[in-house]
C-alpha positions, -999 to +999 in steps of 0.1 A: -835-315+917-864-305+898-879-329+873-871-312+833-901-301+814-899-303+776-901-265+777-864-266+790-854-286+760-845-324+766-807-335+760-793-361+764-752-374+760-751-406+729-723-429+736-703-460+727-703-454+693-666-468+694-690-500+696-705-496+661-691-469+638-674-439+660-688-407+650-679-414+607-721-415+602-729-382+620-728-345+617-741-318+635-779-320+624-783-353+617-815-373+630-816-401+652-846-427+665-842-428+704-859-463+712-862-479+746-843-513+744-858-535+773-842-565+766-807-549+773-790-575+796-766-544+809-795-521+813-831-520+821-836-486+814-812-486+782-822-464+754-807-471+720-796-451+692-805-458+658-797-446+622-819-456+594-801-484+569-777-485+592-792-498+633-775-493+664-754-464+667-749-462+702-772-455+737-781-426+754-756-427+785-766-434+816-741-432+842-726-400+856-687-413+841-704-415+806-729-383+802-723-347+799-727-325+825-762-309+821-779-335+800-803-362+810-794-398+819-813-428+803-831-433+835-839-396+835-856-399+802-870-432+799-901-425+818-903-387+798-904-401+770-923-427+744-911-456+732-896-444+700-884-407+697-870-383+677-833-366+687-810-345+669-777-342+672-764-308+682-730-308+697-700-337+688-670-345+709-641-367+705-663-396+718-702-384+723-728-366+709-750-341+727-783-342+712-817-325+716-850-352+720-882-341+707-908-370+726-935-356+701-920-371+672-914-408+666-893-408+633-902-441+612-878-449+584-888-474+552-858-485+535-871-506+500-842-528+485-844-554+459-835-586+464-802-587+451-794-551+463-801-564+498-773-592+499-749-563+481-758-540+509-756-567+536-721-571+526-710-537+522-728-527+559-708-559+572-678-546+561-682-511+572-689-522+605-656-544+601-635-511+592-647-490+622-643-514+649-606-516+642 
């Protein structure tokens, strides 16, 4: 098989968001930070999701059971692409996201909080989390 350029367009299947939220935070269009996440214990070439304010989202999958036909694995990509990238999220399914990676951009997110609107929000994320893994 012939190695993907970016000129075919990179995309890659997002899953085990059942882990963190489901699919409640996302929408057709919505941006995600692909970062590589060496110190995965289940993975060495795991690439994780991330939302800003919220974190961890989910991984790009990397096992022919979890991605979509016709998208790129985590092994695939990892060596395609920088340590931080941008993807956005084109297709949704009942439990993944097909998503389009742009290696050129590294999104960077700066989320200012005050110190008591940070122990306000640290409750209300740890309770959102709470609701979506049941």
């Amino acid at each position: 098989m012939a190695q993907p350029t970016l000129d075919d367009g990179l995309y890659v299947t997002i899953t085990g968001m059942n882990h963190y939220f489901d699919l409640a935070p996302f929408d057709i269009g919505t941006y995600l930070l692909l970062q590589k996440d060496p110190t995965n214990v289940h993975d060495d070439e795991a690439i994780a999701a991330v939302l800003p304010v919220i974190g961890k989202v989910g991984y790009v999958a990397n096992n022919t059971w979890t991605k979509a036909r016709g998208t790129l694995s985590a092994g695939r990509l990892y060596n395609l692409v920088p340590e931080k990238s941008l993807a956005i999220v084109q297709f949704m399914l009942k439990d993944q996201l097909i998503a389009r990676v742009f290696p050129e951009f590294a999104p960077t997110w700066e989320v200012g909080l005050k110190r008591n609107e940070a122990a306000i929000n640290e409750d209300f994320f740890a309770e959102l989390q709470a609701r979506f893994k049941d």
